[in-house]
N, C-alpha and C positions, 0 to 999 in steps of 0.2 A: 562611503562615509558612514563609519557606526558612531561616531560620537551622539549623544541624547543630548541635543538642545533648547525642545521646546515638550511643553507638557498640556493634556487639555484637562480639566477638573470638570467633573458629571456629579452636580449633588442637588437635591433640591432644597437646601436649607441655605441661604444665601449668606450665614455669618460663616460658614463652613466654609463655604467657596472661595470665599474672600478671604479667611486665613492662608486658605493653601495656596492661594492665589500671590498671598504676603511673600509664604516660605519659598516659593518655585520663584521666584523674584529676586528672593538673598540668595539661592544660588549660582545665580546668574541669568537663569533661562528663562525663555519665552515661553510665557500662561495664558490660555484661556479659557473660559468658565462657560460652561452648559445649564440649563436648568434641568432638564431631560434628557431622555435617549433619543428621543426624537431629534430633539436640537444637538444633541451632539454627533451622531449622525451626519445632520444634512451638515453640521462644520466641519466632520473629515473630507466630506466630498467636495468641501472649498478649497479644506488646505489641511497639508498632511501633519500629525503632530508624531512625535516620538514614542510618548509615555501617556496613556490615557489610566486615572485615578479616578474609578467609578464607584459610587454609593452603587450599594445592591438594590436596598429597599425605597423607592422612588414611584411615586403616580403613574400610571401607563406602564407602557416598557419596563420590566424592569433591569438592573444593572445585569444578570447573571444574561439577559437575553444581548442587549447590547454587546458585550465580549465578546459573543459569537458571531455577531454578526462583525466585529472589526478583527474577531481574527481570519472570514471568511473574504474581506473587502482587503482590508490591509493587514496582511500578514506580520511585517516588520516592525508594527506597536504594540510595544511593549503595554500590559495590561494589572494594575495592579488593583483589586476588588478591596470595599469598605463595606463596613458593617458592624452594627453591637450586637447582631445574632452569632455568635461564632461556628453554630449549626450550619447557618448558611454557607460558609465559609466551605467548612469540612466537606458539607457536601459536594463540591468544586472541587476538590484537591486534585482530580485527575486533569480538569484544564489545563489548555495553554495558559497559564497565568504566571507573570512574574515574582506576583508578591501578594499576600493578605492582611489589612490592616484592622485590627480589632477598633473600631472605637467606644469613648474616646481616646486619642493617642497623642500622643506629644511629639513639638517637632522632631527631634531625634529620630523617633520611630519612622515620621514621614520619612526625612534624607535618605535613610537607610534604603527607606519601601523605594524612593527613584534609583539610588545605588544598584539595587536589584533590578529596578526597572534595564538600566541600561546594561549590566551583565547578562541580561537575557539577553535584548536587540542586537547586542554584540554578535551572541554564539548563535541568535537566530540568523543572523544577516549571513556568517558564515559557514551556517549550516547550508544555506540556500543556495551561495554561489557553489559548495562542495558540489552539491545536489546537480547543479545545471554544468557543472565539468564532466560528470560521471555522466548526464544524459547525454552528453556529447560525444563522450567516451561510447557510450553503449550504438548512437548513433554509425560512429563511422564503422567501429566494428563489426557490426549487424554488415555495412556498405559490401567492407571487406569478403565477407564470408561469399554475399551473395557475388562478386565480382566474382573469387575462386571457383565459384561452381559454373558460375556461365566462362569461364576458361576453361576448365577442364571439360563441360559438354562440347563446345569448339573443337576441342582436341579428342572427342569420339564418345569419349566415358560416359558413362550413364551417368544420371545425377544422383539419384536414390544411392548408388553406389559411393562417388565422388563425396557426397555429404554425412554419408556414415564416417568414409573415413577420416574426415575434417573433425568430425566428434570424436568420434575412438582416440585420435594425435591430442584432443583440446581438453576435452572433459569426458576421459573414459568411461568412470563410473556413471555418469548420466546415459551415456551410449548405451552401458550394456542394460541401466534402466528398461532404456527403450525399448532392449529387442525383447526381452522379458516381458513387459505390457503386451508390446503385438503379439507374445504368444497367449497371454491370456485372455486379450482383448476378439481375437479371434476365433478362441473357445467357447468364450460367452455368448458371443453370437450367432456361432451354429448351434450351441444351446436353448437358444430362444427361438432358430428357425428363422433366422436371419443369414441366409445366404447370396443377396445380394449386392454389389460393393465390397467385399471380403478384401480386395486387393489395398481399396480406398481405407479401410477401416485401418489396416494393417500399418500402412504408410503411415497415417496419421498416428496412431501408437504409438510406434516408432519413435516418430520428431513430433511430439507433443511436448518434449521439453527441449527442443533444438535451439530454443532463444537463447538456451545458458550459455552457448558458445559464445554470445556477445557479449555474457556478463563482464564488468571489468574487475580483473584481478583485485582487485582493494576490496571490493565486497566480498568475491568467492572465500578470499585465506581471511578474511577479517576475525582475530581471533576472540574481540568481543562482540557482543551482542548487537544486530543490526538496531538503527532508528528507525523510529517510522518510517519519515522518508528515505530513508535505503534499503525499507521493507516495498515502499510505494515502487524504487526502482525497480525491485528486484522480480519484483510480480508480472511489469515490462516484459520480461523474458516470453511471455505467450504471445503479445503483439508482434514482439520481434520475430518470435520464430513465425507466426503465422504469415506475415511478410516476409520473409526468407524463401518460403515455400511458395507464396505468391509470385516472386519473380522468375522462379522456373518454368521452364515446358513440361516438364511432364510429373510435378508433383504439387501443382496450384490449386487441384481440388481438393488435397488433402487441407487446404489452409482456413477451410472455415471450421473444420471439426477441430481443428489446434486451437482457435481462439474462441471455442466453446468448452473447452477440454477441462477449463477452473471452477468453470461454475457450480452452481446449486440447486437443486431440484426446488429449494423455497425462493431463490434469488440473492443468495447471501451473499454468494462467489464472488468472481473477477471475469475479465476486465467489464464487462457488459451488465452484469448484473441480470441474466436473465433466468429465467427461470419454467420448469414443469417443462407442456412441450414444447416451447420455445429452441430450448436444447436438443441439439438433432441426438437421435438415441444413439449415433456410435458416440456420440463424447459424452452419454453418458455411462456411456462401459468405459471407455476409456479411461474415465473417472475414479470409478472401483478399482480395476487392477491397479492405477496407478497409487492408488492409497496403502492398494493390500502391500502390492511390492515395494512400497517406501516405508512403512513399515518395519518388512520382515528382512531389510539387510542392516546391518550396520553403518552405521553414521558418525563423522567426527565429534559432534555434539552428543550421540546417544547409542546404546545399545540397540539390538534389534529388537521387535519384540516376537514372543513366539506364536506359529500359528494359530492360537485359539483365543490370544488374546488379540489379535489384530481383528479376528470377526467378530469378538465381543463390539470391539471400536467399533468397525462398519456396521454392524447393528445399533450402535447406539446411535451411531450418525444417519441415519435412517429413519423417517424418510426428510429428513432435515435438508442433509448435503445431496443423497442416493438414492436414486432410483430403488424402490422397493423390488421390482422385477430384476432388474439388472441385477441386484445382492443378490438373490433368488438365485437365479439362475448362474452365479459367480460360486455360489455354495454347493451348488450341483457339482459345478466343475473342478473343484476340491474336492469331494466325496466323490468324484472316477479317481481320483490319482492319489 
């Protein structure tokens, strides 16, 4: 149900409240009125409203912190912010927000601002179920892949092998990604003196992006710009593949260095958020090549870029995203070849 039925008003000026309290009245819907954040608050956690019309500048709480917090509790309320600073305002423009009302403002202005209100709740509510079809989607497919490999080990094949060629048939270009990482991935680290696990490293380079087999076709050809949440999906793709790997025999220890394989040496990354040495050091080689070599091929969206300016990048992303030693010794092994 997206229709906007009911509205809560957050002001603390009480002849305010009661005007819009009037207007949300002649248009039909159910109103009610907060003095606070606070109080408005503990009222969504009684009962849900549609369209929340909050004063920014209010005692305690104020409005800009309230929005955040109802767009982290209830996602589908739509949020439309007041205020006579229009600074205030602007500096929000990047929120989840439906609508900004200057005041003061005239009914007109209001209708409009719930107008907007519920064209949001609309395209958010169906942003949301899109979102929970596609995890579903990415759900059985991940199923699928791993079914295929525990058939075909059944039937003698190796898996390592079995699941290259499931990539090379699915998502070529990802495939030959992979085998390109493991060769750099395991140059790196007989460059650092890292020769033990070589085989473990490899594997994991390898299917560090094996999740994208699951991706669903509607994201992969998508030929405009992903949303956030189809960015949120799509990042999934490490989980997934790290699970994929998990339900194997004999490539499940590769699966914890895949779902270390995004992260950040400050914590910025995915999915875990971990950071320094947290990070086991093959995923963070794995890390580098996998930048340099995505990078330096071409891409639907972009050119390649050329080798000197890809190490500019990794330098610049350093030691933010990269290991300082891993670059290190990623530069050495450029300068042999």
């Amino acid at each position: 149900m997206t229709a906007l039925s009911s509205v809560l008003i957050v002001d603390d000026e009480p002849a305010v409240r009661d005007l819009m309290a009037r207007w949300v009245s002649a248009l039909g819907l159910r109103s009610h009125t907060a003095a606070n954040a606070d109080e408005a608050l503990a009222t969504m956690r009684r009962r849900h409203y549609d369209l929340a019309v909050i004063d920014v500048m209010m005692p305690g709480r104020d409005g800009i912190w309230l929005a955040a917090e109802l767009q982290r509790e209830h996602p589908q309320t739509a949020v439309v912010l007041a205020s006579a600073y229009s600074a205030l305002l602007g500096d929000d423009a990047q929120r989840p927000v439906a609508d900004f009302l200057i005041k003061p403002f005239q009914r007109d202005r209001f209708v409009l601002a719930v107008d907007r209100g519920r064209q949001w709740r609309k395209q958010t509510i169906e942003e949301m179920h899109w979102h929970a079809m596609l995890s579903l989607e990415l759900r059985d497919r991940a199923a699928a892949v791993s079914a295929t490999i525990d058939e075909r080990a059944l039937h003698g094949e190796d898996e390592a092998a079995a699941l290259h060629a499931l990539a090379r048939s699915r998502i070529a270009e990802t495939a030959a990604h992979g085998e390109r990482v493991a060769r750099y991935a395991e140059s790196v680290a007989c460059q650092m003196g890292i020769y033990e696990d070589l085989d473990l490293l490899a594997i994991a380079a390898q299917f560090h992006d094996i999740g994208k087999i699951a991706i669903p076709d509607a994201l992969v050809t998508k030929p405009s710009p992903l949303t956030q949440g189809e960015i949120a999906i799509m990042r999934r793709h490490v989980d997934i593949g790290a699970e994929i790997l998990e339900t194997t025999a004999t490539l499940a220890g590769a699966a914890p260095l895949v779902l270390a394989s995004h992260e950040w040496l400050n914590g910025g990354g995915y999915p875990r958020q971990l950071a320094g040495d947290a990070i086991p050091i093959a995923s963070r080689i794995i890390a580098v090549a996998d930048a340099y070599d995505a990078m330096t091929q071409d891409r639907a969206y972009r050119t390649c870029f050329n080798s000197a300016d890809a190490v500019a990048e990794l330098l610049r992303c350093t030691p933010g995203q990269f290991d300082p030693k891993v670059v290190a010794a990623f530069l050495a092994v450029l300068g042999q070849h």
